[in-house]
PDB file as gemmi writes it, atoms N, CA and C in Angstrom:
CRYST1    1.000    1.000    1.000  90.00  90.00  90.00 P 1                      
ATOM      1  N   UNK A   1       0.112 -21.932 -40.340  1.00  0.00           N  
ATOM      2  CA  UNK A   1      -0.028 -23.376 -40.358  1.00  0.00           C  
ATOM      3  C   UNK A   1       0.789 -24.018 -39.236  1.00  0.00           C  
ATOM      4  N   UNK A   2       1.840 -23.509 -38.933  1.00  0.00           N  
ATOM      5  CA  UNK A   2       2.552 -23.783 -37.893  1.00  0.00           C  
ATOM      6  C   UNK A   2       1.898 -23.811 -36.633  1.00  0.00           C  
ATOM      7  N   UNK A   3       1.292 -23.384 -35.781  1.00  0.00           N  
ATOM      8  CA  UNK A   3       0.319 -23.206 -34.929  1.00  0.00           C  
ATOM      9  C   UNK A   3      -1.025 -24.380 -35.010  1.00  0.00           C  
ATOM     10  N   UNK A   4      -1.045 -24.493 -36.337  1.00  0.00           N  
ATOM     11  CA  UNK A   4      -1.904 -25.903 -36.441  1.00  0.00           C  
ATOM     12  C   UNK A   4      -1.357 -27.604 -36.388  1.00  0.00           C  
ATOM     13  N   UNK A   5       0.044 -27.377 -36.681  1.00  0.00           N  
ATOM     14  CA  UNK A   5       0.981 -28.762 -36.434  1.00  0.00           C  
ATOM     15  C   UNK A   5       1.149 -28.713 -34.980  1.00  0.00           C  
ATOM     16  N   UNK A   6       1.840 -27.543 -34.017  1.00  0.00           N  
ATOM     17  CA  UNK A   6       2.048 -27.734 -33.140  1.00  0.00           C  
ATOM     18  C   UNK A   6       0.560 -27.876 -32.264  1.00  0.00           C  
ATOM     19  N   UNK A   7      -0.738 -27.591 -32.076  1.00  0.00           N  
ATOM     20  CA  UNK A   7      -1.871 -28.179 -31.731  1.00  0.00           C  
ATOM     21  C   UNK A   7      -1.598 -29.771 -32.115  1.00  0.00           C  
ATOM     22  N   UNK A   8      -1.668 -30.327 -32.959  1.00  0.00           N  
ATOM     23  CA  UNK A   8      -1.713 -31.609 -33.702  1.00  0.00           C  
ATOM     24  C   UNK A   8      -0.198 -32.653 -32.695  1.00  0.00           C  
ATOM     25  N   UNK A   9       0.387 -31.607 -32.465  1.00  0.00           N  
ATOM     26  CA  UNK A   9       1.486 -32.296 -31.887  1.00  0.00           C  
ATOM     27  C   UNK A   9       1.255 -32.782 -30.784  1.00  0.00           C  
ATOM     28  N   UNK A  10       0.613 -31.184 -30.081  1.00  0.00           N  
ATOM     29  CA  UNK A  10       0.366 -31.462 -28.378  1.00  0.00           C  
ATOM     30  C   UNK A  10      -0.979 -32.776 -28.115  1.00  0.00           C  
ATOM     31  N   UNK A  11      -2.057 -32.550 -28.665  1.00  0.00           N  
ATOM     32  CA  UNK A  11      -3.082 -33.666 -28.830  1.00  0.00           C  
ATOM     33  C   UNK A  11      -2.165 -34.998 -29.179  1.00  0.00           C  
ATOM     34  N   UNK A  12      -1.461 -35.229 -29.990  1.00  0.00           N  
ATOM     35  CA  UNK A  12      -0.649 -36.531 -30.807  1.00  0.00           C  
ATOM     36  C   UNK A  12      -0.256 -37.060 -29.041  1.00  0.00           C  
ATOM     37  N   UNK A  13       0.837 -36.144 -28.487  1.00  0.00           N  
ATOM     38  CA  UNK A  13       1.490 -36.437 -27.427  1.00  0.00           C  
ATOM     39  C   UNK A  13       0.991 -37.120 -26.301  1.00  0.00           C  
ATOM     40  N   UNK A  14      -0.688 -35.980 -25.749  1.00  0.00           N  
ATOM     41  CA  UNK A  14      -1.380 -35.748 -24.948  1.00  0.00           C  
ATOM     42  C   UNK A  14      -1.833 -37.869 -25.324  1.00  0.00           C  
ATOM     43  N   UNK A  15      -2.521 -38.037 -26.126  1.00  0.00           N  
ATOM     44  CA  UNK A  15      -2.780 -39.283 -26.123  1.00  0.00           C  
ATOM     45  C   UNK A  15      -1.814 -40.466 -26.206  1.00  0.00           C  
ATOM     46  N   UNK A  16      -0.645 -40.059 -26.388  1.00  0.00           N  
ATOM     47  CA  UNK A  16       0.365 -41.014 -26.351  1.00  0.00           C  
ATOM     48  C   UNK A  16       0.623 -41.126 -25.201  1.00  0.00           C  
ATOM     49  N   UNK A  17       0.955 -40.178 -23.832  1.00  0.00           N  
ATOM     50  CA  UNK A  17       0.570 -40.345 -22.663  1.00  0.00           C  
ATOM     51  C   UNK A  17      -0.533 -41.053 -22.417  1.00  0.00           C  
ATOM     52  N   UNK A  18      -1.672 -40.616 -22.567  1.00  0.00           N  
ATOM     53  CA  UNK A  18      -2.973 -41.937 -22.034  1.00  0.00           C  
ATOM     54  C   UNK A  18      -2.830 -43.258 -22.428  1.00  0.00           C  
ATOM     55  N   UNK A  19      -2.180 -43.471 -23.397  1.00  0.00           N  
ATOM     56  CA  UNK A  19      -1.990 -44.592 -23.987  1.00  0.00           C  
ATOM     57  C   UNK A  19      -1.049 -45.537 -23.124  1.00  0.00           C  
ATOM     58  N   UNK A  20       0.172 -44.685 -22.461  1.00  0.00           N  
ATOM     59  CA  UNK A  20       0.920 -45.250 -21.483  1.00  0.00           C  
ATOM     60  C   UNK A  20       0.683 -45.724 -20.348  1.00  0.00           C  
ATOM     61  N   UNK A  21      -0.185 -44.038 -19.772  1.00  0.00           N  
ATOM     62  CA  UNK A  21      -0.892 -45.212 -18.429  1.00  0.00           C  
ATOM     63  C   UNK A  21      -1.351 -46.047 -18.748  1.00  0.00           C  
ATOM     64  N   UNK A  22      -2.142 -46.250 -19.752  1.00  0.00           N  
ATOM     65  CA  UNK A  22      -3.564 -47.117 -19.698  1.00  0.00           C  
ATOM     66  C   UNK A  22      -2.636 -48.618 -19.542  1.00  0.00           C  
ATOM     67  N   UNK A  23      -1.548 -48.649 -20.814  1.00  0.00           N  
ATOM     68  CA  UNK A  23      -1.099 -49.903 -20.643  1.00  0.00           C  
ATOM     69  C   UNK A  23       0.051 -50.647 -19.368  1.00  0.00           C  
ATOM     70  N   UNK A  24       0.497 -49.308 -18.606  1.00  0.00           N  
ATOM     71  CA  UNK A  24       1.303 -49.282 -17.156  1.00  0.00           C  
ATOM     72  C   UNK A  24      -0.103 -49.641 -16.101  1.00  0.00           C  
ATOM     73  N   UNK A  25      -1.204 -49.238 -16.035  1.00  0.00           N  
ATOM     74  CA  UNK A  25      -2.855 -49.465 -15.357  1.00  0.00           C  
ATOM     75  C   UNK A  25      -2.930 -50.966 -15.406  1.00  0.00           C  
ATOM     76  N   UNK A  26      -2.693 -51.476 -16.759  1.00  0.00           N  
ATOM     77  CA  UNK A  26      -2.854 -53.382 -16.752  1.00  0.00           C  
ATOM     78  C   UNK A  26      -1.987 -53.841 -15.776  1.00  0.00           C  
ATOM     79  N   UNK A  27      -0.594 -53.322 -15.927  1.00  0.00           N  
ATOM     80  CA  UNK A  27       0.179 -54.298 -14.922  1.00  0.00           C  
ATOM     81  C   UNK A  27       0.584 -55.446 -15.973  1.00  0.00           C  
ATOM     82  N   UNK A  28       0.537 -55.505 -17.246  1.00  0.00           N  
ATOM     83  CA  UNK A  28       1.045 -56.916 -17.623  1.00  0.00           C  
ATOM     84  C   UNK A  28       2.620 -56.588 -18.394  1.00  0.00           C  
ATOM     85  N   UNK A  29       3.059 -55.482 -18.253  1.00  0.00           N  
ATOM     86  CA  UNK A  29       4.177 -54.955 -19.085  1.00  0.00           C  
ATOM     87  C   UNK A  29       5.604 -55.388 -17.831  1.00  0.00           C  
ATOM     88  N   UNK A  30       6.494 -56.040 -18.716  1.00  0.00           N  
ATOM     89  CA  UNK A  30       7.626 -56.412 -17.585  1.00  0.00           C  
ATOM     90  C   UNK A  30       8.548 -55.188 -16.433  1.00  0.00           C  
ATOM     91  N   UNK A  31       9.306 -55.131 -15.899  1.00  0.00           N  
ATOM     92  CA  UNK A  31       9.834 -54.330 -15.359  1.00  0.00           C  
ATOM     93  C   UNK A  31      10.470 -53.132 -16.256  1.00  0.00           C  
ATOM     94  N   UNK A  32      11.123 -53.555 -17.037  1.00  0.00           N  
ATOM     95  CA  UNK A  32      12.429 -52.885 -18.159  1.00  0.00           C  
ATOM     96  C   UNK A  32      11.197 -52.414 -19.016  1.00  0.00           C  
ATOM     97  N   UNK A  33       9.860 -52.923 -19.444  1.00  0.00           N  
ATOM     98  CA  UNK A  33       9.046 -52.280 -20.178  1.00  0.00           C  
ATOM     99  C   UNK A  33       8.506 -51.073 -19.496  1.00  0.00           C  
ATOM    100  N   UNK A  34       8.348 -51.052 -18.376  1.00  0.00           N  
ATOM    101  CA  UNK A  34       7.764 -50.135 -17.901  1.00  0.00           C  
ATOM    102  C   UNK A  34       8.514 -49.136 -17.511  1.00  0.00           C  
ATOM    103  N   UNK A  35       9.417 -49.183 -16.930  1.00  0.00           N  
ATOM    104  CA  UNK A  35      10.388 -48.322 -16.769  1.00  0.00           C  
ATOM    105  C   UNK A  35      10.802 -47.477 -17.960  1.00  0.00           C  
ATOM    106  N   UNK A  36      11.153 -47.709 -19.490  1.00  0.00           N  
ATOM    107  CA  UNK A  36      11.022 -47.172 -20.424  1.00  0.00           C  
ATOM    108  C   UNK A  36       9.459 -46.531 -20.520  1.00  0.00           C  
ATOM    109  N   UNK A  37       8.641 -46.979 -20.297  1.00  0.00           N  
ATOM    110  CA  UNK A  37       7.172 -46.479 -20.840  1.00  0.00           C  
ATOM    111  C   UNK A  37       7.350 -45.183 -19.929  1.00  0.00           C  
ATOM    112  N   UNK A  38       7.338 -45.015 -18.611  1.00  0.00           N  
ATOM    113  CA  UNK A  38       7.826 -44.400 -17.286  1.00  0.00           C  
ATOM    114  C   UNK A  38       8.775 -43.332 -18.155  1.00  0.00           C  
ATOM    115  N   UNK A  39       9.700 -43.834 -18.424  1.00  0.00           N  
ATOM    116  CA  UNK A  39      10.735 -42.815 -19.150  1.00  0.00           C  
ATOM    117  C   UNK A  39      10.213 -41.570 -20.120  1.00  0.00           C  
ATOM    118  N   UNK A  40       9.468 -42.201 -21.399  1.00  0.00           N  
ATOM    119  CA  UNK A  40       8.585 -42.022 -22.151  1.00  0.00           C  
ATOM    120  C   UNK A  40       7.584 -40.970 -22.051  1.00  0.00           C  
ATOM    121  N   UNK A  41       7.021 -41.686 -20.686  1.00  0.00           N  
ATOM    122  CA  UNK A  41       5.675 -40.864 -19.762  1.00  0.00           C  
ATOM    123  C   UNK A  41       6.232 -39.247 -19.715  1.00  0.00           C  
ATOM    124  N   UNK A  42       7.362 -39.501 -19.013  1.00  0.00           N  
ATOM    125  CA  UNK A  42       7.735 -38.370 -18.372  1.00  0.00           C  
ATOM    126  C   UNK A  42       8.150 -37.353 -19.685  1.00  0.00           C  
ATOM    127  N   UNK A  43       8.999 -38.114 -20.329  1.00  0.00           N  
ATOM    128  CA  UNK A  43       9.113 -37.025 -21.227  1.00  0.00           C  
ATOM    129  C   UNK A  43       7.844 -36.277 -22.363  1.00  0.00           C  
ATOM    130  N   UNK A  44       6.834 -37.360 -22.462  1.00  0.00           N  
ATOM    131  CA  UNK A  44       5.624 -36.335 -23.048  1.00  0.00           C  
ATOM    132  C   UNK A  44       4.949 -35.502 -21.885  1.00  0.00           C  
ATOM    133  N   UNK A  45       5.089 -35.939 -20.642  1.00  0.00           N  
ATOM    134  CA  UNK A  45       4.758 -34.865 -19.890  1.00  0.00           C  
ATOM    135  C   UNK A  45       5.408 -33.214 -19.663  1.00  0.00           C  
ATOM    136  N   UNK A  46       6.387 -33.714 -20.139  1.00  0.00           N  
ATOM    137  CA  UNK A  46       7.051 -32.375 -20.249  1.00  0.00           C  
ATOM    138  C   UNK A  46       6.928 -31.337 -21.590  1.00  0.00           C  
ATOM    139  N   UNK A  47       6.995 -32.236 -22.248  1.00  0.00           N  
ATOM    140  CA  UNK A  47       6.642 -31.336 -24.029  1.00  0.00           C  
ATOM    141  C   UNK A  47       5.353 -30.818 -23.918  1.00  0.00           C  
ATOM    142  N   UNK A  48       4.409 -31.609 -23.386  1.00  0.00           N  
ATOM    143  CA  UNK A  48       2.746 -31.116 -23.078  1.00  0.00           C  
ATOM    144  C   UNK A  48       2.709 -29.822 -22.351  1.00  0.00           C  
ATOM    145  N   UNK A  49       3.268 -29.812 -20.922  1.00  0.00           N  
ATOM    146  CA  UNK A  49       3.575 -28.491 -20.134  1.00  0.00           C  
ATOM    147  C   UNK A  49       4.423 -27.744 -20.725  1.00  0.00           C  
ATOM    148  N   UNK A  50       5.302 -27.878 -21.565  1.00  0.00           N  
ATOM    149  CA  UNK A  50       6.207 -26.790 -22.200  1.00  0.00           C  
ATOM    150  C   UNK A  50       5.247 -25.858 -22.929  1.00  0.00           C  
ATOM    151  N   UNK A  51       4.210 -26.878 -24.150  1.00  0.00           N  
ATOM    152  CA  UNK A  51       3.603 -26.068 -24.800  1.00  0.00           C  
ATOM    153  C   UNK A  51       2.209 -25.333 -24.044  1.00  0.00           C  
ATOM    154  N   UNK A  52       1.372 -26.350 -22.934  1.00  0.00           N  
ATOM    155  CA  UNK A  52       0.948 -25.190 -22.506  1.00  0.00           C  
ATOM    156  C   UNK A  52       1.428 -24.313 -21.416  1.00  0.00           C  
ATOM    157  N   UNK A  53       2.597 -23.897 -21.288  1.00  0.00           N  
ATOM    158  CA  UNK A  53       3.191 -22.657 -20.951  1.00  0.00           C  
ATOM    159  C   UNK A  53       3.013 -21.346 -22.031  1.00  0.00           C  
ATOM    160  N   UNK A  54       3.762 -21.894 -22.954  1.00  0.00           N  
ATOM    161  CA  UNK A  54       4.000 -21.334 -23.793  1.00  0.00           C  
ATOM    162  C   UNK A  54       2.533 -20.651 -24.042  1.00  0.00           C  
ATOM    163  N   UNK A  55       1.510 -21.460 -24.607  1.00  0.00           N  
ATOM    164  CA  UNK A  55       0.245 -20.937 -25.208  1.00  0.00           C  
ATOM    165  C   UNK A  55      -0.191 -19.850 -23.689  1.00  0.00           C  
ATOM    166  N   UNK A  56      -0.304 -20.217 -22.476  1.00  0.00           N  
ATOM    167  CA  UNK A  56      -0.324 -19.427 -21.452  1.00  0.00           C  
ATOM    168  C   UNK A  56       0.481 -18.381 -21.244  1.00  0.00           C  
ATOM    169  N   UNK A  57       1.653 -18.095 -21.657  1.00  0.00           N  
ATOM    170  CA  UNK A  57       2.282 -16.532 -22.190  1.00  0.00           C  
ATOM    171  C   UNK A  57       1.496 -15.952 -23.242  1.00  0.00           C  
ATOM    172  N   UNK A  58       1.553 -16.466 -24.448  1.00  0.00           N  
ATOM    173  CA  UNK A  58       0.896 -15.984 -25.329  1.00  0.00           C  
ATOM    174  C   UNK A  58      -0.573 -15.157 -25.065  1.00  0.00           C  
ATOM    175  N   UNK A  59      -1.449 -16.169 -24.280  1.00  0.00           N  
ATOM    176  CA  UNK A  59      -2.755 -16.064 -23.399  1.00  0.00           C  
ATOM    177  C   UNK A  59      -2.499 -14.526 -22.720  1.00  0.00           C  
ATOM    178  N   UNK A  60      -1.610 -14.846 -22.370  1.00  0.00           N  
ATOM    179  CA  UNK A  60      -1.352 -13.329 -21.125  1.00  0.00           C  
ATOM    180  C   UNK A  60      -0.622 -12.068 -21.941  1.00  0.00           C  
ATOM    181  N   UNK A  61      -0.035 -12.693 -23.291  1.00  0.00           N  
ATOM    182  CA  UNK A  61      -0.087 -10.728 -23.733  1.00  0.00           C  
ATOM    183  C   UNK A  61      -1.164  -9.992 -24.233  1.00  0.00           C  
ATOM    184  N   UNK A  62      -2.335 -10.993 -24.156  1.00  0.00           N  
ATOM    185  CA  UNK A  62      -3.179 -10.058 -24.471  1.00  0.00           C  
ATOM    186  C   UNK A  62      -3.633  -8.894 -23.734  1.00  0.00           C  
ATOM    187  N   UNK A  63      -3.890  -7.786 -24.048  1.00  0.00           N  
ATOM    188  CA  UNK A  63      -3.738  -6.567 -22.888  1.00  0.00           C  
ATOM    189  C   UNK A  63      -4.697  -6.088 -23.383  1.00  0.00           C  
ATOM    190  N   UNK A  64      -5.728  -5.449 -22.612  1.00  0.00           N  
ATOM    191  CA  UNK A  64      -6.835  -4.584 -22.780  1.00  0.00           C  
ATOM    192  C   UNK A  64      -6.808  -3.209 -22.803  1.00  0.00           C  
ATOM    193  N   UNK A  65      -6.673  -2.469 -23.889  1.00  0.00           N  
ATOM    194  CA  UNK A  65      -6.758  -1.287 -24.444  1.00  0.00           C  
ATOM    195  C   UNK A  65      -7.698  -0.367 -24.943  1.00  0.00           C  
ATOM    196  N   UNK A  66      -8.307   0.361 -24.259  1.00  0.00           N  
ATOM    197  CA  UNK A  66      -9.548   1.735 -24.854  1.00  0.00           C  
ATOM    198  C   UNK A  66     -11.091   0.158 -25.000  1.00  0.00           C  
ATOM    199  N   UNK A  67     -10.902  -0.663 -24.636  1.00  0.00           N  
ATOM    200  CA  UNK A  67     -11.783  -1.260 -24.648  1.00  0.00           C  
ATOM    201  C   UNK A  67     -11.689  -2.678 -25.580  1.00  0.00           C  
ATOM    202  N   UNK A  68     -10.594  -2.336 -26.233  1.00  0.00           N  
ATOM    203  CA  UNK A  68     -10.025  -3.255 -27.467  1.00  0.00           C  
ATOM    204  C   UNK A  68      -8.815  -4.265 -26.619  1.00  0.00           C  
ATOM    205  N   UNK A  69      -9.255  -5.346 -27.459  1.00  0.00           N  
ATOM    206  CA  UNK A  69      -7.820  -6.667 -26.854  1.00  0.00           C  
ATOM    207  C   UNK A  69      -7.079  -6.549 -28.066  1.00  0.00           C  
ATOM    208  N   UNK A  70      -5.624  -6.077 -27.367  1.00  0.00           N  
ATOM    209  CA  UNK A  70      -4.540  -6.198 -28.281  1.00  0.00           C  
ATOM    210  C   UNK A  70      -3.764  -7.116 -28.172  1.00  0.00           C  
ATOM    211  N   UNK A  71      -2.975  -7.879 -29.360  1.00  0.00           N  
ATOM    212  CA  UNK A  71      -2.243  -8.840 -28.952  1.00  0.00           C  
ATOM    213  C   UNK A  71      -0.634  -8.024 -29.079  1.00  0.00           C  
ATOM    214  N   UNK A  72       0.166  -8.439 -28.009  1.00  0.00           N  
ATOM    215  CA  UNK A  72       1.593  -7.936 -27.880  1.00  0.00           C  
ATOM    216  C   UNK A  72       2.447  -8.887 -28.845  1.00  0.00           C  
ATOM    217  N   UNK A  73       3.389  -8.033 -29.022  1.00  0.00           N  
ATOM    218  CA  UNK A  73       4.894  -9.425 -29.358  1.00  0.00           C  
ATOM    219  C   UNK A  73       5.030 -10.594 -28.643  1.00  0.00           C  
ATOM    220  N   UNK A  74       5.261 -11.236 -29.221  1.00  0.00           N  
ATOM    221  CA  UNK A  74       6.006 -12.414 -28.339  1.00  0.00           C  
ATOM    222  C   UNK A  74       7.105 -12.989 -29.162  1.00  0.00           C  
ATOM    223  N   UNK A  75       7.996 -13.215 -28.268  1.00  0.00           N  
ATOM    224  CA  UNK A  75       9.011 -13.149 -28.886  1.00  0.00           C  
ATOM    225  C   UNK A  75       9.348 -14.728 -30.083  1.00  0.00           C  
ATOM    226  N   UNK A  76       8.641 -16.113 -28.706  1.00  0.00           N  
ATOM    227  CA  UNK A  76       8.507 -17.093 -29.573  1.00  0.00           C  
ATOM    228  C   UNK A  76       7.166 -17.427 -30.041  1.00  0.00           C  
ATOM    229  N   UNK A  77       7.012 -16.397 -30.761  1.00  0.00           N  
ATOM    230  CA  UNK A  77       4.928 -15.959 -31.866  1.00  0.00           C  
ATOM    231  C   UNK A  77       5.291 -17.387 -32.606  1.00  0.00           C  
ATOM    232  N   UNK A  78       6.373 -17.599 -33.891  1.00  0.00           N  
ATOM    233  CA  UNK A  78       6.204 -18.783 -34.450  1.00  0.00           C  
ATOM    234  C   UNK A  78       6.894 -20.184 -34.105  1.00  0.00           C  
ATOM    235  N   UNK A  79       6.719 -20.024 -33.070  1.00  0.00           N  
ATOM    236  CA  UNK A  79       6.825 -21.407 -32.250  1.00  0.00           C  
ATOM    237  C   UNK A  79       5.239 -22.137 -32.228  1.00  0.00           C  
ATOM    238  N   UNK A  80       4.597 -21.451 -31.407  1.00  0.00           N  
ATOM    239  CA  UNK A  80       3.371 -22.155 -30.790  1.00  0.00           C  
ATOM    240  C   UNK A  80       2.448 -21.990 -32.027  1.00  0.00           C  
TER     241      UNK A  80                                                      
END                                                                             
């Protein structure tokens, strides 16, 4: 289930970003508003790329074996 919150998270985020440009795009938000939104921005941009890193490790232990895809350890499995 964990793997299904953190999806839910990254989407939650992913649109809370669009939501920022869209309202930084008007131009009607004051200086100090935007600059926080800016602040904001940046930091869901980073939680977004954290997790798809993460899912992109995960992506890559899969290893092809006798014809079979195996999945490897990972070390942070119940994270993502």
């Amino acid at each position: 289930m964990a793997a299904k919150k953190k999806a839910v998270d990254f989407e939650s985020s992913l649109q809370q970003l669009e939501a920022l440009v869209t309202d930084m795009e008007k131009g009607d938000l004051s200086l100090e508003e935007s600059l926080k939104a800016f602040e904001a921005g940046i930091k869901l941009t980073r939680e977004c790329q954290s997790r798809l890193s993460e899912a992109e490790q995960k992506v890559q232990l899969l290893l092809e074996e006798q014809g079979q895809l195996v999945a490897q350890p990972f070390s942070d499995a119940d994270e993502l």
